[in-house]
Backbone as numpy.savetxt, mean C-alpha at the origin, in Angstrom:
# Nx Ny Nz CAx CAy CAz Cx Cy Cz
6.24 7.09 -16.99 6.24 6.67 -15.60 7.61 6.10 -15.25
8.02 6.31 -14.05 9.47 5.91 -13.38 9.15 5.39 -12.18
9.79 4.52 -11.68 10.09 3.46 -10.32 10.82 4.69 -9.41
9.91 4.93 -7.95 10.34 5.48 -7.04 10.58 4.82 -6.03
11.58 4.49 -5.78 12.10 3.60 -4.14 11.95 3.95 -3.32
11.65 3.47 -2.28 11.34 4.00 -0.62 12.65 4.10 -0.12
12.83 4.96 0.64 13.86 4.88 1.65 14.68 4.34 2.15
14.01 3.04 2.72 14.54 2.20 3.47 14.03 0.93 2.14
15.15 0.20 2.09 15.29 -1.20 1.40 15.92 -2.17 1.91
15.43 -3.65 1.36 15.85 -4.65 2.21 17.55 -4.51 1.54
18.44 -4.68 2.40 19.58 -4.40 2.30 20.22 -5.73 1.52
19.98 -6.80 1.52 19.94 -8.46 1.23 19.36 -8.12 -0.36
18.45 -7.13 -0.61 17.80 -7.69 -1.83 18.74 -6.88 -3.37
18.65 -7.44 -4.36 19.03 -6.61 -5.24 18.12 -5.45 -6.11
18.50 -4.38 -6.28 17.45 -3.44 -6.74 16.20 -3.79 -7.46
16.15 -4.82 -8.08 15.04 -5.01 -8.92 14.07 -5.55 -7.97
14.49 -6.30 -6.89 13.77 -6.30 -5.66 12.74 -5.77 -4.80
13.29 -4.60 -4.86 13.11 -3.04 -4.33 11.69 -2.89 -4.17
10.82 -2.66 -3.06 9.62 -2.06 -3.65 9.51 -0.76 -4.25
8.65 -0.71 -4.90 8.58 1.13 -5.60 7.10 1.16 -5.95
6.69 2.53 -6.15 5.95 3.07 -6.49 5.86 3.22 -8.25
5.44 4.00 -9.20 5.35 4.42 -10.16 4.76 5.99 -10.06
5.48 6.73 -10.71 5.36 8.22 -10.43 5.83 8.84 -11.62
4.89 9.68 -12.16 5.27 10.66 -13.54 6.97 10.98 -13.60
7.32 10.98 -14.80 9.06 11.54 -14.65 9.16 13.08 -14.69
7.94 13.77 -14.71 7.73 15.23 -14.11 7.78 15.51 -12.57
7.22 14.42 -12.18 7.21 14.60 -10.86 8.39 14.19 -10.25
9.09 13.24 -10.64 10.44 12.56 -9.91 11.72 13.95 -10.23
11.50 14.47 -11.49 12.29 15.78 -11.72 12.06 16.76 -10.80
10.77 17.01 -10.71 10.54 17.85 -9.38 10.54 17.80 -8.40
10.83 16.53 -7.71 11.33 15.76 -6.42 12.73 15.58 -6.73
13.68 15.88 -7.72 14.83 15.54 -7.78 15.38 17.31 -7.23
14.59 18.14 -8.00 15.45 19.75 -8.29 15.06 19.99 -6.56
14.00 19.34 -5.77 13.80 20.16 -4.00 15.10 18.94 -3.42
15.17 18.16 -3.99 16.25 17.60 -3.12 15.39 16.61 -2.50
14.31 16.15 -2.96 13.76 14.84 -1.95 14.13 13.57 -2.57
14.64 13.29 -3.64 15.22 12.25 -4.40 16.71 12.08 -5.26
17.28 11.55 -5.33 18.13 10.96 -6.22 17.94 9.99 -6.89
18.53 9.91 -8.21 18.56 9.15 -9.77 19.35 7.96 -8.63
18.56 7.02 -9.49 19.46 5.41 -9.16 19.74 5.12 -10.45
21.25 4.67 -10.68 21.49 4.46 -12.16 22.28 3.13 -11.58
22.46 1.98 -12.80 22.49 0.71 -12.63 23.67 0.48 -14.49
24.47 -0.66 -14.03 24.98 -0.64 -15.42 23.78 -1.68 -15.68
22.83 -1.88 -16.78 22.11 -2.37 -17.83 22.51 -2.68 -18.94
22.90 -3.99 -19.36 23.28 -4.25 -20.67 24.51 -3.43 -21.29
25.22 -3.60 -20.22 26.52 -2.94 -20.89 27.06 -1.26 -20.69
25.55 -1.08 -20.12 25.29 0.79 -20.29 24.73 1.52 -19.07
25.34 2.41 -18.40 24.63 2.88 -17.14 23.50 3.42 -17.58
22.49 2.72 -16.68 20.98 3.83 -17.20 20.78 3.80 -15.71
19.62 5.12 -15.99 18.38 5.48 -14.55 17.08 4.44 -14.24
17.50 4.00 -13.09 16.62 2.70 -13.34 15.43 3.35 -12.32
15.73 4.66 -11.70 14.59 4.98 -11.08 15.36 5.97 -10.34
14.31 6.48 -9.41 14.38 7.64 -7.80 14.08 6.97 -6.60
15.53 7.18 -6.16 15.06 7.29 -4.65 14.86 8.12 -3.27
13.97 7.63 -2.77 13.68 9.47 -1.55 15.05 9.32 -0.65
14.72 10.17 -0.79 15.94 10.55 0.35 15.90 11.06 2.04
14.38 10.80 1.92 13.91 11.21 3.66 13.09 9.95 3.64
13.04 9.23 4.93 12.19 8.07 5.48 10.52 8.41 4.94
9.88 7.53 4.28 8.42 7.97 3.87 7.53 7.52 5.37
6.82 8.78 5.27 5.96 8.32 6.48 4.49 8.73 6.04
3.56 7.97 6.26 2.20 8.54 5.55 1.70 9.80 6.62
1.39 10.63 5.67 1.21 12.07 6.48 -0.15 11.52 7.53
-0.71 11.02 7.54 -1.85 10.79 8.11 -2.77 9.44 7.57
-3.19 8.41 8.70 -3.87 7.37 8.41 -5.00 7.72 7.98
-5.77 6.66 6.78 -7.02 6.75 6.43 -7.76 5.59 6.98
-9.32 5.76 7.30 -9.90 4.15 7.78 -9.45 3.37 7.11
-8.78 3.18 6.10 -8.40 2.11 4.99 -7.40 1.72 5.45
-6.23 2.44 5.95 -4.84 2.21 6.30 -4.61 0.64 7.14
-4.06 0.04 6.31 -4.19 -1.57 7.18 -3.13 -1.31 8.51
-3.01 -1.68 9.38 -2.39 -1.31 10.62 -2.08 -2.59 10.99
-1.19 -2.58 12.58 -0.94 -3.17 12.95 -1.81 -4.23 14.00
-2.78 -3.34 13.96 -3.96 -3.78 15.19 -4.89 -4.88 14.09
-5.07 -4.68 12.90 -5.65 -5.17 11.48 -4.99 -6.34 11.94
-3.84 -6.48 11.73 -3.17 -7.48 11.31 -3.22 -8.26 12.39
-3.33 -7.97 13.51 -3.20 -8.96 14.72 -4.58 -9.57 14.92
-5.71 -8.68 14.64 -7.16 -9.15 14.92 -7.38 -10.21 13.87
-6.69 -10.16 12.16 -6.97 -11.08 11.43 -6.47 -12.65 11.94
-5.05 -12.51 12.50 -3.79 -13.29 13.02 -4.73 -14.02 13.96
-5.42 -13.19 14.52 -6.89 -14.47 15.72 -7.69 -15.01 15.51
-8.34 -14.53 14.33 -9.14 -14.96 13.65 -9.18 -16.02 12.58
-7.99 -15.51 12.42 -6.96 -17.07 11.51 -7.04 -18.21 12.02
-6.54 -18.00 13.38 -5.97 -19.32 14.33 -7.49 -19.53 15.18
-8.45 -19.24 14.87 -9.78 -19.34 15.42 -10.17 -18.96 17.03
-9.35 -17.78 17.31 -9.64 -17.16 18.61 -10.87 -16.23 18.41
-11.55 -16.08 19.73 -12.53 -15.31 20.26 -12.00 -13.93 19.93
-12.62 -13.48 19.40 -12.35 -11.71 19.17 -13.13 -10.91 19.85
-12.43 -9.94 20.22 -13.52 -8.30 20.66 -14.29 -7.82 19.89
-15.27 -7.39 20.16 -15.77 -6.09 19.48 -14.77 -5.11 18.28
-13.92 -4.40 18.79 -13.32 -3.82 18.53 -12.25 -4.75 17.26
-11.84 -5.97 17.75 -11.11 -6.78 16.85 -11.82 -7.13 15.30
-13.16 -7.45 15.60 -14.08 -7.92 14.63 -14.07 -6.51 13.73
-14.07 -5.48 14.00 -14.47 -4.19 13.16 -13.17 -4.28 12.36
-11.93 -4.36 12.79 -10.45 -4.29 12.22 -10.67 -5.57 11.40
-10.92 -6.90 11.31 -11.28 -7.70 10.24 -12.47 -7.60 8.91
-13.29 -7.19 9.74 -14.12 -6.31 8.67 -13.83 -5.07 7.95
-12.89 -4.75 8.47 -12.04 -3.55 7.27 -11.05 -4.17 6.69
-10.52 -5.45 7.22 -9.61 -5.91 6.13 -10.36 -6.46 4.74
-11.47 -7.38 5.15 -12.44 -7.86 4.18 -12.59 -7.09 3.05
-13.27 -5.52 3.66 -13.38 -4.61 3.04 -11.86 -3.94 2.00
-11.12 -4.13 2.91 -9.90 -3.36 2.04 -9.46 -3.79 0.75
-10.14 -4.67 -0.35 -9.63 -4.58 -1.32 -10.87 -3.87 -2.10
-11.89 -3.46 -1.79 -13.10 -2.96 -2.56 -12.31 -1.16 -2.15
-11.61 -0.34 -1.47 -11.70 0.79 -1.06 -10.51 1.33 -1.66
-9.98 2.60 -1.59 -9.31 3.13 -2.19 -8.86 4.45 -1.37
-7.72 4.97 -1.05 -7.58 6.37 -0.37 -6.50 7.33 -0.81
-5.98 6.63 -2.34 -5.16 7.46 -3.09 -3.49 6.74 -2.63
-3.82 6.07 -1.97 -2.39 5.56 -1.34 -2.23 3.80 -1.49
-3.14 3.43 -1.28 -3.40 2.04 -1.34 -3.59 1.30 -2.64
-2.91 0.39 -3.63 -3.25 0.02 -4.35 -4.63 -0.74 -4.51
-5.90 -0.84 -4.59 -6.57 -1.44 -4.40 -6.98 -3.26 -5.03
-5.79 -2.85 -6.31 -5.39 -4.56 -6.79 -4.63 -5.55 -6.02
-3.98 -4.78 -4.97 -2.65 -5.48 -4.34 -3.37 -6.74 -3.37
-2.60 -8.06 -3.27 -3.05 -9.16 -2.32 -3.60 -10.05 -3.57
-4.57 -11.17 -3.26 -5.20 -11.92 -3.78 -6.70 -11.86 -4.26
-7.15 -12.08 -4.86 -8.51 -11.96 -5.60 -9.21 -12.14 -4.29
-10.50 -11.34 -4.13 -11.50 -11.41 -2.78 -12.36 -12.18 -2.95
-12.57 -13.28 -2.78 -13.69 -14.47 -2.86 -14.89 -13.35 -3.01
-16.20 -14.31 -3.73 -17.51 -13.60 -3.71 -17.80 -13.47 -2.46
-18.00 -14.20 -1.53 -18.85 -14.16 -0.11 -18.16 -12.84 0.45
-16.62 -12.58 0.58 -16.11 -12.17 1.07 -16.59 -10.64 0.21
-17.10 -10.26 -0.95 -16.90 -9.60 -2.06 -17.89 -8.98 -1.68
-19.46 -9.63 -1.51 -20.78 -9.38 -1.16 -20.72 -8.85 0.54
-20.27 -9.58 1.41 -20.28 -8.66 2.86 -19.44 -7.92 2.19
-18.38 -7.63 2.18 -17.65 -6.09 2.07 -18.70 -5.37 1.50
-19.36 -5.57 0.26 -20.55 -4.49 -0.01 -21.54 -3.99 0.35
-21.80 -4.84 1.22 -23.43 -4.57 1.98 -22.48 -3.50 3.12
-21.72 -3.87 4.09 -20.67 -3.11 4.66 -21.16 -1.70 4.02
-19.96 -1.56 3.06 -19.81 0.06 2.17 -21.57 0.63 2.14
-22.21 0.12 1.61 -23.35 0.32 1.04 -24.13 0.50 2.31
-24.45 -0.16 3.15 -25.18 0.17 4.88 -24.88 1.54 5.39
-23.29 1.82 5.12 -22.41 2.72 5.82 -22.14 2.48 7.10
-21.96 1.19 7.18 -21.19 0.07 8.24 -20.00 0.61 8.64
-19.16 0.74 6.88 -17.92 1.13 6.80 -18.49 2.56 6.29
-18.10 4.20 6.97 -18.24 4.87 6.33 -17.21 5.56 5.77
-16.97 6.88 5.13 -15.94 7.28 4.62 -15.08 6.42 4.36
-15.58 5.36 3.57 -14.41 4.49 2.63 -14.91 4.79 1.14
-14.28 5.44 0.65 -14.39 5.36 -0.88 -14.05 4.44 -2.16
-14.80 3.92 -2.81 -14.86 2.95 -3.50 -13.56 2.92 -4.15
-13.04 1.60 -4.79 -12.32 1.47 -6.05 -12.54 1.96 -7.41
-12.20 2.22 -8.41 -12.40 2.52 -9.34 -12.22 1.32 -10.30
């Protein structure tokens, strides 16, 4: 496995910084030979090594999944935080955040963030399990 860099990086940070992915070194070779990546090499201990790939076109997710945390997510949680009245519509986008560490869509780490309290652990399941939330596919 090899560290694949996104595109765009905080310009301030130093590479180890970097967010990345992890991606077979078959696959980064075969993203290297179409031209969607370049080798990042770094002097290391004295010695230039490949400290990873980076894309070379802006990543954009080909298409959102119900899982995809958004911007609308984030603002309905942001009210709910600060103890505002929510919509309809707002409450469903917090209840998929709840949900979003139990789900999975091939894109989403499903470990990433902080441990999900039980309460929080048990509604997200009854959720999935009702088909409250549908087409969310479990974690593994």
């Amino acid at each position: 496995m090899v560290k694949f860099f996104r595109y765009m990086q905080d310009p301030k940070a130093t590479w180890q910084e970097w967010t990345f992915l992890t991606i077979t070194l078959k696959k980064a070779e075969q993203m290297e030979s179409d031209g969607d990546v370049a080798k990042v090499t770094r002097l290391v201990d004295g010695e230039v090594q490949v400290v990873g790939y980076r894309s070379l076109k802006p990543n954009i997710l080909e298409r959102p999944t119900p899982c995809t945390l958004t911007f609308a997510t984030m603002k309905a949680v942001g009210k709910r935080a600060a103890g505002q009245e929510l919509r309809r519509h707002e409450r469903r986008e917090v209840e998929k955040f709840i949900a979003w560490p139990l789900i999975w869509d091939g894109k989403n780490a499903s470990t990433v963030g902080p441990k999900i309290s039980e309460a929080d652990q048990r509604f997200a399941e009854g959720m999935i399990r009702t088909g409250y939330l549908k087409d969310l596919p479990r974690a593994a």
